[in-house]
PDB file with one MODEL, atoms N, CA, C and O in Angstrom:
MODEL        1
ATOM      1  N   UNK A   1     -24.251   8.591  18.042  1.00  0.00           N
ATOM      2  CA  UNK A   1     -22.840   8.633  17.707  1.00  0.00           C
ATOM      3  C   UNK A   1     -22.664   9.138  16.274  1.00  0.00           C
ATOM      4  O   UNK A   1     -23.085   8.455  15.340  1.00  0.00           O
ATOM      5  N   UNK A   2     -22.143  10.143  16.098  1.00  0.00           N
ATOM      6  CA  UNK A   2     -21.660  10.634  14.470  1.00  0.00           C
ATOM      7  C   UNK A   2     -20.345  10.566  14.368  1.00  0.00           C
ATOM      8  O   UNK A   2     -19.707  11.019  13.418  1.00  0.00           O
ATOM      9  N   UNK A   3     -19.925  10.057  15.235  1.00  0.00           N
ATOM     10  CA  UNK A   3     -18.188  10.115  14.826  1.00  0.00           C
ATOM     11  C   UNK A   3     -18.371   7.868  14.259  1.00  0.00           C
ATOM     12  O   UNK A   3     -17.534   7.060  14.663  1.00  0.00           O
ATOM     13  N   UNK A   4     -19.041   7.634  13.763  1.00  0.00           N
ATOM     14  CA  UNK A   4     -18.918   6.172  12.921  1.00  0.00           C
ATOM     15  C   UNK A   4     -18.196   6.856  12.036  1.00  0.00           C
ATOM     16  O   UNK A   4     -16.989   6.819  12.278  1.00  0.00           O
ATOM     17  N   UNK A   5     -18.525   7.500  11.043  1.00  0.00           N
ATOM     18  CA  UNK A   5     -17.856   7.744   9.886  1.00  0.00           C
ATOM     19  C   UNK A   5     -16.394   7.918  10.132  1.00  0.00           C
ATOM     20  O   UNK A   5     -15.637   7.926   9.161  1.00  0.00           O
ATOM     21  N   UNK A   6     -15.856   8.079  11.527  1.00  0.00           N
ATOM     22  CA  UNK A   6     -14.249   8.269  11.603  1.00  0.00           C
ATOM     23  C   UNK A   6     -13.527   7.121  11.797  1.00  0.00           C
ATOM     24  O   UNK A   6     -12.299   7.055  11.760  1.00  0.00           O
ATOM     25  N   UNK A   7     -14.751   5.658  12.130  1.00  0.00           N
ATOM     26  CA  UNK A   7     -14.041   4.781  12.949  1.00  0.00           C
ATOM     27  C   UNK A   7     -13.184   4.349  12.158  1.00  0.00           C
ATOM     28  O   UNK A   7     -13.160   4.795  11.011  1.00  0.00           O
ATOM     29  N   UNK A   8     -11.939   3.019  12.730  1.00  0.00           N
ATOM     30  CA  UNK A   8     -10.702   2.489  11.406  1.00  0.00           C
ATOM     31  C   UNK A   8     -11.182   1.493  12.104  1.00  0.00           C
ATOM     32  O   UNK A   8     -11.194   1.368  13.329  1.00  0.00           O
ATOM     33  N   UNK A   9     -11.753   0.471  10.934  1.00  0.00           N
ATOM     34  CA  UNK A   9     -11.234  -1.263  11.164  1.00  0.00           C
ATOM     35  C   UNK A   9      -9.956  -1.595  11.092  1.00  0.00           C
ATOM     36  O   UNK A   9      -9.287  -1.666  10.061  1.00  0.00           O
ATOM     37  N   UNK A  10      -9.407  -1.919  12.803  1.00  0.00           N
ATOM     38  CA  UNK A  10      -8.537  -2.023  12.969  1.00  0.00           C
ATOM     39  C   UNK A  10      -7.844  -3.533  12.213  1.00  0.00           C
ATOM     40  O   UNK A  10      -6.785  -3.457  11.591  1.00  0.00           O
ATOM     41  N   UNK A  11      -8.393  -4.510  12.326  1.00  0.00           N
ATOM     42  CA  UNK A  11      -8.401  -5.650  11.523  1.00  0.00           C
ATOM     43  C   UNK A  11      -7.881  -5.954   9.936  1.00  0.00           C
ATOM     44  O   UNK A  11      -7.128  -6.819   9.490  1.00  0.00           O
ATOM     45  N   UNK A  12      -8.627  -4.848   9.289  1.00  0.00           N
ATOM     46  CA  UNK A  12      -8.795  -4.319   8.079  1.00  0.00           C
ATOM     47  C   UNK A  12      -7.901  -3.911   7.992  1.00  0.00           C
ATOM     48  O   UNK A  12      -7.252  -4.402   7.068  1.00  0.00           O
ATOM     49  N   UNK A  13      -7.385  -3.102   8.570  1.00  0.00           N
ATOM     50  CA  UNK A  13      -5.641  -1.949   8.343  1.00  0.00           C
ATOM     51  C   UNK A  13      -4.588  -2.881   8.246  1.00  0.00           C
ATOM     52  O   UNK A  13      -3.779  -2.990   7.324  1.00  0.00           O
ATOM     53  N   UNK A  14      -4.671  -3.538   9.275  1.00  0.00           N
ATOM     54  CA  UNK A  14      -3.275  -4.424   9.764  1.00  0.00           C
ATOM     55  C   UNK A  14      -3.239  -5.384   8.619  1.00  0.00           C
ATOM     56  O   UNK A  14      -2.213  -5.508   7.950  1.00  0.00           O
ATOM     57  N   UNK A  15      -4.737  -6.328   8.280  1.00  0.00           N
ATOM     58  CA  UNK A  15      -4.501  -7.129   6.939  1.00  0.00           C
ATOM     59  C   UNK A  15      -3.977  -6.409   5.686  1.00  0.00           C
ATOM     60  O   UNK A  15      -3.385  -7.044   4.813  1.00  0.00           O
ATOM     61  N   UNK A  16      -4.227  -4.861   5.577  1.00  0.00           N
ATOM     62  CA  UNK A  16      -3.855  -4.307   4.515  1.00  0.00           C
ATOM     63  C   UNK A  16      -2.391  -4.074   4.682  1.00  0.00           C
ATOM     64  O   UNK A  16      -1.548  -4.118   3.787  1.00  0.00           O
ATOM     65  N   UNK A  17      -2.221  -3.845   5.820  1.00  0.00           N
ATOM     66  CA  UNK A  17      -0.392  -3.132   6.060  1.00  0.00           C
ATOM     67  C   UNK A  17       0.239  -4.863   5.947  1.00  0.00           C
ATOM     68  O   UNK A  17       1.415  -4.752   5.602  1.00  0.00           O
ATOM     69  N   UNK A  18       0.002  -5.856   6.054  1.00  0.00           N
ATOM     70  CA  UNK A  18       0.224  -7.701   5.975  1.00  0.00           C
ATOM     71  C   UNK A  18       0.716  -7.626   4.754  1.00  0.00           C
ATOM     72  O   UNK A  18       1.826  -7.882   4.286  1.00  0.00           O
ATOM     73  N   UNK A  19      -0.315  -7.220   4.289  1.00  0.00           N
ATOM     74  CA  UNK A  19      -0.442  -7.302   2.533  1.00  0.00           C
ATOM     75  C   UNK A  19       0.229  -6.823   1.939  1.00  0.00           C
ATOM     76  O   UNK A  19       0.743  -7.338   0.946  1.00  0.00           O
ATOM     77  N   UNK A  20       0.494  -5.446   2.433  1.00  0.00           N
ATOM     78  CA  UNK A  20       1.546  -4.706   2.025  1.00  0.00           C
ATOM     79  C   UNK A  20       3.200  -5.226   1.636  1.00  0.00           C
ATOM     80  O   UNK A  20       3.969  -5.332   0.681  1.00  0.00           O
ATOM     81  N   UNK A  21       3.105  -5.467   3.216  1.00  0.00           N
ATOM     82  CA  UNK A  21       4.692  -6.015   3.215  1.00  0.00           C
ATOM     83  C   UNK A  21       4.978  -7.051   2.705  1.00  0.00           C
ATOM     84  O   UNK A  21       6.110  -7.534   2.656  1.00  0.00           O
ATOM     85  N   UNK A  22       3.867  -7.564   2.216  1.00  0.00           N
ATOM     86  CA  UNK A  22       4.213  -9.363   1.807  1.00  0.00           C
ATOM     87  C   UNK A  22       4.317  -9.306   0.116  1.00  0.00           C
ATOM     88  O   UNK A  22       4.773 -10.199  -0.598  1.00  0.00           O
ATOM     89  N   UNK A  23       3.723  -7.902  -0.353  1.00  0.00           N
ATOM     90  CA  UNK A  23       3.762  -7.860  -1.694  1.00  0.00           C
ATOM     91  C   UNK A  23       5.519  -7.060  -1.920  1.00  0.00           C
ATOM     92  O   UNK A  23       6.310  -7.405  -2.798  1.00  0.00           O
ATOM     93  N   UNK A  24       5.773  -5.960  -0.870  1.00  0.00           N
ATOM     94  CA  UNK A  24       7.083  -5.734  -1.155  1.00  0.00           C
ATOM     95  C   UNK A  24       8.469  -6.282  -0.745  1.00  0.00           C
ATOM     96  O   UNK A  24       9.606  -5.891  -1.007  1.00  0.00           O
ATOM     97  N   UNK A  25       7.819  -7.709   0.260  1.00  0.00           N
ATOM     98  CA  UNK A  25       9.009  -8.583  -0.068  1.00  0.00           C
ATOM     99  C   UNK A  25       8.842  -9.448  -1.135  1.00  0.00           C
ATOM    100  O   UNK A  25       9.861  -9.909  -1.649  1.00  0.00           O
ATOM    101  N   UNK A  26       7.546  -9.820  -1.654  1.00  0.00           N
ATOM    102  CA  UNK A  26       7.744 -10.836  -2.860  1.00  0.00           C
ATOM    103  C   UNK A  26       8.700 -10.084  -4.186  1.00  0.00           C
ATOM    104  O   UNK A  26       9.534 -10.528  -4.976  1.00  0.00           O
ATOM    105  N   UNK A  27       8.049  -8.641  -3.936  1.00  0.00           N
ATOM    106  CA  UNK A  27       9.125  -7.474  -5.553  1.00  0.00           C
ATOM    107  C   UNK A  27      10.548  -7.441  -4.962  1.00  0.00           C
ATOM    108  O   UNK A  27      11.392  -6.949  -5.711  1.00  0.00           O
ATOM    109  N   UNK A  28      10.971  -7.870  -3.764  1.00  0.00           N
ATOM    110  CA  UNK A  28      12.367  -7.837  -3.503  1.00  0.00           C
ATOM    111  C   UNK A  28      13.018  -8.955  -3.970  1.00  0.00           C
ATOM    112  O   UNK A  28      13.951  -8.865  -4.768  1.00  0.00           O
ATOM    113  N   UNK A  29      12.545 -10.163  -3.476  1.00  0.00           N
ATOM    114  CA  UNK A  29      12.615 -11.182  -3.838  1.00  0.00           C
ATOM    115  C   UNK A  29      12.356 -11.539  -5.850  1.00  0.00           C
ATOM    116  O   UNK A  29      13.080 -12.436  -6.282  1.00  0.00           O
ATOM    117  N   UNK A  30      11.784 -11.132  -6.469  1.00  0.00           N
ATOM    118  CA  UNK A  30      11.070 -11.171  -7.691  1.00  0.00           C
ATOM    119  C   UNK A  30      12.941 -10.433  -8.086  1.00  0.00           C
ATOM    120  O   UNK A  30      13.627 -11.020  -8.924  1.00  0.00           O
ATOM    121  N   UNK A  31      13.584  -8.959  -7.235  1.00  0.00           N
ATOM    122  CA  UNK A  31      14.587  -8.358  -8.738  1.00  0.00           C
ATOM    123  C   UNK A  31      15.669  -9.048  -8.169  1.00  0.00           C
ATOM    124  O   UNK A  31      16.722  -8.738  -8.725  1.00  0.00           O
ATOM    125  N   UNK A  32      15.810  -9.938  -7.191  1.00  0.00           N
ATOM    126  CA  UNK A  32      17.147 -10.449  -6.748  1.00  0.00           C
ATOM    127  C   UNK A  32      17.428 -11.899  -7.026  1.00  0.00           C
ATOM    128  O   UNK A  32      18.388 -12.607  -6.722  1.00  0.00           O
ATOM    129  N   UNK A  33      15.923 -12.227  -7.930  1.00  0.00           N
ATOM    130  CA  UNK A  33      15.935 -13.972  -8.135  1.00  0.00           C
ATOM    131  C   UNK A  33      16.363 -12.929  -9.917  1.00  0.00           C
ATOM    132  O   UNK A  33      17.406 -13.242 -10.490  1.00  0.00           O
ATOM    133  N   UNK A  34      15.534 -11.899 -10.493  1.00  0.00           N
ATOM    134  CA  UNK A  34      16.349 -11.635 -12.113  1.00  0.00           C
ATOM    135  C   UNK A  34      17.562 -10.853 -12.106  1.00  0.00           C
ATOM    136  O   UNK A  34      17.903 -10.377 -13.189  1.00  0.00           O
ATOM    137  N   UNK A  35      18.326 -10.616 -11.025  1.00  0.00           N
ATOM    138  CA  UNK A  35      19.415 -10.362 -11.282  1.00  0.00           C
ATOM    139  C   UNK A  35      20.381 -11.500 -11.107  1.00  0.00           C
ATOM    140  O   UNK A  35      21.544 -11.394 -11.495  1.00  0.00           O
ATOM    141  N   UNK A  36      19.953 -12.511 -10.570  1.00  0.00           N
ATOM    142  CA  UNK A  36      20.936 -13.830 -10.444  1.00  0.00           C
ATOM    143  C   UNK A  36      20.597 -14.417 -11.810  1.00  0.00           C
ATOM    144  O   UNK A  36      21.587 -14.804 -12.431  1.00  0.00           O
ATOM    145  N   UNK A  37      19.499 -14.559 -12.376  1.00  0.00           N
ATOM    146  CA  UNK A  37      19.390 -15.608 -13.590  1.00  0.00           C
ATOM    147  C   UNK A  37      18.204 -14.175 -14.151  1.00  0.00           C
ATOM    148  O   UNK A  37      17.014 -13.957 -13.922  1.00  0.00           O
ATOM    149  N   UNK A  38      19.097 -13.556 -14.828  1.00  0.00           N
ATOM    150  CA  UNK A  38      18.100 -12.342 -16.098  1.00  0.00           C
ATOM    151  C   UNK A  38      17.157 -13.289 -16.937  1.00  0.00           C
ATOM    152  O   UNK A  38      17.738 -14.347 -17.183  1.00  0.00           O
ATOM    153  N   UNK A  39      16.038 -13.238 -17.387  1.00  0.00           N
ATOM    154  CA  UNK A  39      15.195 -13.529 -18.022  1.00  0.00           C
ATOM    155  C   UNK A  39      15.859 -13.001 -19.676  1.00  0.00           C
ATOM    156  O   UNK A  39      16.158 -11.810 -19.588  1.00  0.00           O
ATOM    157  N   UNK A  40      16.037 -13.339 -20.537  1.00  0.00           N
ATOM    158  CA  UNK A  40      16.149 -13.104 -21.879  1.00  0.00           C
ATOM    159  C   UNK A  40      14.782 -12.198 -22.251  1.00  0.00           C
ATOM    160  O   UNK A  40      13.895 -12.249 -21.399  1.00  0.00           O
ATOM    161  N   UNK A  41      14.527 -11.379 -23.435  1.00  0.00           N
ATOM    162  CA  UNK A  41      13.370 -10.707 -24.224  1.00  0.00           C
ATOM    163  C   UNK A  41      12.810 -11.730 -24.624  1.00  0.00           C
ATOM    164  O   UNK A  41      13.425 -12.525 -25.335  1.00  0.00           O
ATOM    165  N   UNK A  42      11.466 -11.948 -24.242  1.00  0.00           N
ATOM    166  CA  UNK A  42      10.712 -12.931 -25.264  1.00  0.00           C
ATOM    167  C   UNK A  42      10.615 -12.393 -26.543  1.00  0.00           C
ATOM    168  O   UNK A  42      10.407 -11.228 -26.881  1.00  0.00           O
ATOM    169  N   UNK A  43      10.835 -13.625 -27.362  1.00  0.00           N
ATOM    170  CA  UNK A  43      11.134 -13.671 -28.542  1.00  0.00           C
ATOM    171  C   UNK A  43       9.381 -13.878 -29.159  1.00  0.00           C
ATOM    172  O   UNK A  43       8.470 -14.665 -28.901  1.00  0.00           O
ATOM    173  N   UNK A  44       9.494 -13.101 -29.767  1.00  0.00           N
ATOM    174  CA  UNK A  44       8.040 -13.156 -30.265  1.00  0.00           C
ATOM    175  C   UNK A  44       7.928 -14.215 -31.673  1.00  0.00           C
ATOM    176  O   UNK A  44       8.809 -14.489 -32.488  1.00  0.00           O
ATOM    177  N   UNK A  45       6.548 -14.662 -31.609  1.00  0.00           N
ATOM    178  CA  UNK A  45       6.017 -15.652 -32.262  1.00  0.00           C
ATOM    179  C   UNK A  45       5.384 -15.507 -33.816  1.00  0.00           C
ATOM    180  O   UNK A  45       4.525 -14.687 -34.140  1.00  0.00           O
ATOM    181  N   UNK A  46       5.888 -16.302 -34.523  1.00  0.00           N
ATOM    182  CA  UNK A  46       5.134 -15.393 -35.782  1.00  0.00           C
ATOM    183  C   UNK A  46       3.963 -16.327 -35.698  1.00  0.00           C
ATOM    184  O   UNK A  46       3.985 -17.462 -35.221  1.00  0.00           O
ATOM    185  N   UNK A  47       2.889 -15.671 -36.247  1.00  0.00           N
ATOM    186  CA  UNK A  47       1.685 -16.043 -36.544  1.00  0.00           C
ATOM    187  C   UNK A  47       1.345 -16.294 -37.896  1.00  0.00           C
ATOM    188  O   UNK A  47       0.339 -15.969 -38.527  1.00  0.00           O
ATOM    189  N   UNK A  48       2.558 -17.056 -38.302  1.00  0.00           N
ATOM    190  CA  UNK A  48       2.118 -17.072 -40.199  1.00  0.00           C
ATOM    191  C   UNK A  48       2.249 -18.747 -39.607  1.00  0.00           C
ATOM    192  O   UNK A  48       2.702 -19.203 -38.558  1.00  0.00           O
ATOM    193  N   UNK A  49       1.591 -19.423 -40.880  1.00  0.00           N
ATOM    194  CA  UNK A  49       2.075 -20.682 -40.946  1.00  0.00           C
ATOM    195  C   UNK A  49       3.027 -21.197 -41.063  1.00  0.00           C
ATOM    196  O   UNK A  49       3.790 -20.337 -41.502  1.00  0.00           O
ATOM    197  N   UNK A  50       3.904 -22.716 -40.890  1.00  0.00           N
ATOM    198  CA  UNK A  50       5.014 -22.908 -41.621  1.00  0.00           C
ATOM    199  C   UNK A  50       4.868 -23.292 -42.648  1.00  0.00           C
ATOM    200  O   UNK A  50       3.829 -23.833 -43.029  1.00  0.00           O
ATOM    201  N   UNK A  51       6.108 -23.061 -43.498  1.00  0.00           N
ATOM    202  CA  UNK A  51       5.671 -23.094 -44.684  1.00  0.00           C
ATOM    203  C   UNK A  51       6.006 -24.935 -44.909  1.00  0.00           C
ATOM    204  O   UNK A  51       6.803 -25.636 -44.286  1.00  0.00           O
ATOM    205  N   UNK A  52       5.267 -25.230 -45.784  1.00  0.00           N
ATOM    206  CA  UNK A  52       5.292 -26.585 -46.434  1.00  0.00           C
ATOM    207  C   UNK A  52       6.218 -26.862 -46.969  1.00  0.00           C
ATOM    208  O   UNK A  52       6.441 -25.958 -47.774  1.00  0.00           O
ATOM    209  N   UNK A  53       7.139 -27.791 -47.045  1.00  0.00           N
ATOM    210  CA  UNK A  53       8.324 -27.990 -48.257  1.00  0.00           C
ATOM    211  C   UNK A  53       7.834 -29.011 -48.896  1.00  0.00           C
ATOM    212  O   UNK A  53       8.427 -29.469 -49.873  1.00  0.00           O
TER     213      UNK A  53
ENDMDL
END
């Protein structure tokens, strides 16, 4: 048999096409949960000490 190299794990596909859809409903889900409650810019952290009074 030389046609192996053509075969498709069928198993393999379907978990990948699973995967698929489950990652582009979580990004649907992910811009319709930040358009109800927007996330603010994280505010970045200074890395100095505070100062002592």
């Amino acid at each position: 048999m030389s046609d192996d190299d053509k075969l498709i794990d069928l198993n393999a596909e379907r978990a990948k096409r699973v995967h698929d859809l489950n990652d582009k409903r979580l990004n649907e889900v992910r811009q319709a949960f930040e358009q109800a409650m927007p996330l603010g810019k994280a505010k970045k952290k200074s890395k100095n000490k505070p100062k002592k009074r």
